[in-house]
ZAPA-37250 format. One record per residue (C-alpha): residue in one letter; x, y, z. Coordinates in steps of 0.25 Angstrom, whole numbers, padded with zeros to 4 digits, always signed. Layout:
BEGIN
AXYZ
...
//
This chain:
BEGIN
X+0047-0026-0419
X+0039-0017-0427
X+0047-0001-0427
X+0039+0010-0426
X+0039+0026-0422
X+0029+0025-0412
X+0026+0013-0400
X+0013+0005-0398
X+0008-0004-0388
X-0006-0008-0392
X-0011-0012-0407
X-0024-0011-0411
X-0033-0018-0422
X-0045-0014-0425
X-0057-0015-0434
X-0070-0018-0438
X-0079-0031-0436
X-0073-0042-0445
X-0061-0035-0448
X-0051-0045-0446
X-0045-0038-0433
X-0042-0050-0423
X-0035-0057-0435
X-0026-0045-0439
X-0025-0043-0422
X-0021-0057-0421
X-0010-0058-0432
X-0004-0043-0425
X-0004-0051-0412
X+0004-0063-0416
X+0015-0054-0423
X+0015-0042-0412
X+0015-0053-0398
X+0002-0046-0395
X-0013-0049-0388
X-0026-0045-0391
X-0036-0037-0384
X-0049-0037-0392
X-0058-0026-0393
X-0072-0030-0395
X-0083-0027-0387
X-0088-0040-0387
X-0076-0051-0388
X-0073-0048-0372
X-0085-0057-0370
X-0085-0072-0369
X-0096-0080-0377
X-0097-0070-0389
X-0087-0076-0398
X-0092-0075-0412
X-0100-0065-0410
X-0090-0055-0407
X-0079-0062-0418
X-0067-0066-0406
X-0063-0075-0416
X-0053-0081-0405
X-0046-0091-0412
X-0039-0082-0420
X-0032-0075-0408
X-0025-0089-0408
X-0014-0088-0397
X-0014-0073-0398
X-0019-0067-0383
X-0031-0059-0384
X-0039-0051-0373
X-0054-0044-0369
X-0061-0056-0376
X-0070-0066-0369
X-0068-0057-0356
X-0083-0055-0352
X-0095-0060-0352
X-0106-0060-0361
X-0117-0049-0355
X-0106-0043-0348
X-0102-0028-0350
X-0090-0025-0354
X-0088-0012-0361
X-0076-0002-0366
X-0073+0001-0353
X-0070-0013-0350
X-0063-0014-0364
X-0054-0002-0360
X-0050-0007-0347
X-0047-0022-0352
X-0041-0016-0366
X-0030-0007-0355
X-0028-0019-0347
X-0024-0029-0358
X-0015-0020-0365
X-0008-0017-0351
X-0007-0031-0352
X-0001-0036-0366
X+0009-0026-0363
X+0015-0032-0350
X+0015-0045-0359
X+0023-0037-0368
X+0012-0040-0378
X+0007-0030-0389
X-0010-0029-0386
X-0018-0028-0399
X-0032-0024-0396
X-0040-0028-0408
X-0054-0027-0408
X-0066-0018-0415
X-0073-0011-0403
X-0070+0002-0408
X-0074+0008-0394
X-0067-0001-0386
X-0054+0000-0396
X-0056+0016-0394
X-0058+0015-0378
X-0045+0012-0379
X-0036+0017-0390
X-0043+0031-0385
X-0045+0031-0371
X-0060+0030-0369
X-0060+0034-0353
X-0069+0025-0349
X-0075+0020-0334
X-0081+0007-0329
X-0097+0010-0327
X-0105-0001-0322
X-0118-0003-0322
X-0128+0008-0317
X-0142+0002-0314
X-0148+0015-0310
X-0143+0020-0324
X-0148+0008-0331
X-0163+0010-0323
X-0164+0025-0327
X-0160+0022-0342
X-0168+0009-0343
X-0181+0017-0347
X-0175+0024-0359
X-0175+0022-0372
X-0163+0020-0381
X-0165+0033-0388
X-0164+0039-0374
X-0152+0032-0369
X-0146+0034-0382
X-0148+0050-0377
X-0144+0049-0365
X-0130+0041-0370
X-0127+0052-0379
X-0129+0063-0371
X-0121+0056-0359
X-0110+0053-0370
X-0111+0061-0382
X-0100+0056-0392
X-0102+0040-0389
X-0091+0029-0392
X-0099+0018-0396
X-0112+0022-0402
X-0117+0007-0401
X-0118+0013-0387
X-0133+0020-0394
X-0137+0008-0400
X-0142-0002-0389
X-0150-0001-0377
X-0139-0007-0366
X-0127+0001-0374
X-0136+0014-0370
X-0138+0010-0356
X-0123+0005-0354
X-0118+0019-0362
X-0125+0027-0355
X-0120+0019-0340
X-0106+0022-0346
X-0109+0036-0349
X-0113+0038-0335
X-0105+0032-0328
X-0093+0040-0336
X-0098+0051-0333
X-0097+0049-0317
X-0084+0045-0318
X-0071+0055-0317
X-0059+0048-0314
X-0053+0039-0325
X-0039+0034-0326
X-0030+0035-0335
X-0031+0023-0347
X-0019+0016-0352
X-0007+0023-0362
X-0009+0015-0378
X-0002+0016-0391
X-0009+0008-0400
X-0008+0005-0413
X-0022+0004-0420
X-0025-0005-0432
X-0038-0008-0440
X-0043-0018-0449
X-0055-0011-0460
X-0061-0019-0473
X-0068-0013-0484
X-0083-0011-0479
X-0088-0024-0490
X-0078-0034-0486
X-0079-0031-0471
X-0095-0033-0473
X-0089-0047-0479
X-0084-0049-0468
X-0094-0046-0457
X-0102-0056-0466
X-0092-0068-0466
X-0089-0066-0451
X-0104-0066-0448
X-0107-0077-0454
X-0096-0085-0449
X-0099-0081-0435
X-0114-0088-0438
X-0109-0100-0440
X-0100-0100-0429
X-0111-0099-0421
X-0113-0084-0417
X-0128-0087-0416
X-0126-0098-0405
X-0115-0089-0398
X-0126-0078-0395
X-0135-0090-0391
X-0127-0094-0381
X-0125-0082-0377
X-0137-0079-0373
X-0139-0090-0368
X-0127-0091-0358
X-0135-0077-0352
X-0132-0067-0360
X-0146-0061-0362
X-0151-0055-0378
X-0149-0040-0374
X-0138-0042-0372
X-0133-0050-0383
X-0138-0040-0391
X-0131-0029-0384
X-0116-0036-0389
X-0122-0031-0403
X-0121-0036-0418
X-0119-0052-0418
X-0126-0052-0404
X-0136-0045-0405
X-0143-0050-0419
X-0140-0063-0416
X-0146-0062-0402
X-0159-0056-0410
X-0159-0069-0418
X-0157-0079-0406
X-0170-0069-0400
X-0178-0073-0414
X-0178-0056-0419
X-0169-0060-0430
X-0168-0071-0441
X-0155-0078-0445
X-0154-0068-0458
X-0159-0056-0451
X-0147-0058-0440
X-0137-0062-0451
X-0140-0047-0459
X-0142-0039-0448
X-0128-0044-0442
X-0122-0043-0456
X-0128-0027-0455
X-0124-0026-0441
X-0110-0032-0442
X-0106-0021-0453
X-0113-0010-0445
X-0105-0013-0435
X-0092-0012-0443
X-0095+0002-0447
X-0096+0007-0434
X-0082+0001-0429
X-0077+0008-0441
X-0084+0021-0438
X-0078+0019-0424
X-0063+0015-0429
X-0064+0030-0439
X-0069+0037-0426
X-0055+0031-0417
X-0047+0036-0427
X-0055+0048-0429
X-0051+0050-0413
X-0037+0048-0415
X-0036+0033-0416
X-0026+0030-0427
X-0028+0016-0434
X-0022+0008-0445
X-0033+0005-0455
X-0028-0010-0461
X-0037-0017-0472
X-0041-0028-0469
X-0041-0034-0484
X-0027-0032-0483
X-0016-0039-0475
X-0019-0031-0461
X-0007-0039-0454
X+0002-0033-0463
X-0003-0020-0466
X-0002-0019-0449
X+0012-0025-0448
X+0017-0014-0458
X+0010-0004-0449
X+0016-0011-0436
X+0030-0010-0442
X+0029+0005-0443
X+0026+0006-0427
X+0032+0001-0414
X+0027-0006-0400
X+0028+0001-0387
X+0036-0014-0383
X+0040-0024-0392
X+0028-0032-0394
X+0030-0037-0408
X+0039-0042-0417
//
């Protein structure tokens, strides 16, 4: 059992896209008799595989949670994450299991390592009727001044993000009584890279995942239902790849501007991992060039569990 001056019950790994986090969480998970519950805004739905890098195989026998949970063209938001993310951890620890959430969501990681306090809002039609006339300079307005100090400014960048912000922001601000959330201790980890080799990365992944058929998978995405808006609503992979399939991009234009997008994307979950910790979040950087299981397990001997999960 690792010894320590202070007790935790909830480990978390977190890092940018590419970043070897579900390996690192995988090996914690077999030496610590732990689960994982995965953080990704886009794992919990079933069909979008490698699009979304859920890479399942190598959870081998290791149990995993809040993938493959809904449906594609389904909502489910950070509010639903929260809820599920609670309810998970409550239950690894009646199995007398350490949880490890592991994931690269930064909003979704912060809704609950901070607190957000979030409601359920469904769907308002009248809303949805009075915004649809306006533009997205205009919603982008009138998000920003129903919410001024936004969480996810991808909220600003699409047309059904605005609309479904701004439903939120609504719908939060009828809303009085809220209970409380769940008491955590976590211990948070991340994986960071040099900016060149983590570009490498991106690269090798990308490609990879084109030969693995990522193309077909949007394909039969859309074909199963799932119309092109909203395909491109999931973001990066796909989006430009529903462009392709929709004949408004070539096969080299898709492949550069994903490489672009892919490492643009990386900059922002680092941009939003420096802001947790500017908001009191405290994380232990590892490099990943390094041996990042072994620069955690000298971490971990320094520290204790709430119960004995680990050995």
């Amino acid at each position: 059992m690792f010894k320590a001056d202070s007790a935790y019950d909830l480990l978390v790994i977190l890092g940018v896209t590419a970043g070897g986090k579900t390996t690192l969480a995988v090996e914690a998970a077999r030496h610590l008799n732990a689960e994982i519950i995965s953080a990704d805004s886009r794992q919990v739905y079933r069909g979008m595989d490698l699009g979304t890098g859920k890479d399942l195989a190598e959870y081998g026998d290791v149990p995993y949670h809040l993938i493959d949970i809904a449906d594609p063209g389904s909502e489910y938001n950070v509010f639903n994450f929260q809820r599920d993310c609670f309810a998970a951890i409550a239950k690894i620890h009646q199995r007398g299991r350490l949880p490890i959430i592991c994931g690269g969501t930064g909003m979704y990681l912060d809704a609950v390592l901070r607190g957000y306090r979030l409601i359920e809002v469904p769907e308002n039609p009248e809303l949805r009727s009075e915004l649809a006339p306006l533009s997205e300079d205009q919603l982008r307005e009138k998000l920003i001044h129903l919410k001024p100090q936004q969480h996810n400014r991808s909220d600003l960048d699409e047309r059904l993000r605005l609309i479904r912000a701004i439903e939120i922001a609504v719908g939060e601000a009828a809303t009085t009584a809220q209970s409380p959330l769940p008491q955590i201790s976590p211990l948070v980890f991340g994986v960071r890279w040099p900016r060149d080799i983590l570009r490498q990365r991106i690269s090798q992944r990308l490609q990879q995942r084109l030969e693995q058929g990522m193309i077909n998978e949007v394909q039969e995405l859309h074909d199963a239902g799932v119309p092109w808006p909203q395909l491109e609503f999931y973001g990066l992979e796909y989006r430009l790849i529903a462009q392709h399939l929709q004949g408004q991009l070539n096969d080299n234009d898709m492949v550069q501007k994903l490489r672009s997008a892919i490492g643009q994307f990386a900059k922002r979950q680092e941009t939003f991992f420096r802001r947790m910790e500017k908001r009191g979040v405290k994380i232990h950087w590892l490099e990943g060039q390094g041996d990042v299981w072994g620069e955690m397990v000298e971490i971990l001997k320094t520290v204790s569990f709430a119960v004995p999960f680990g050995t």
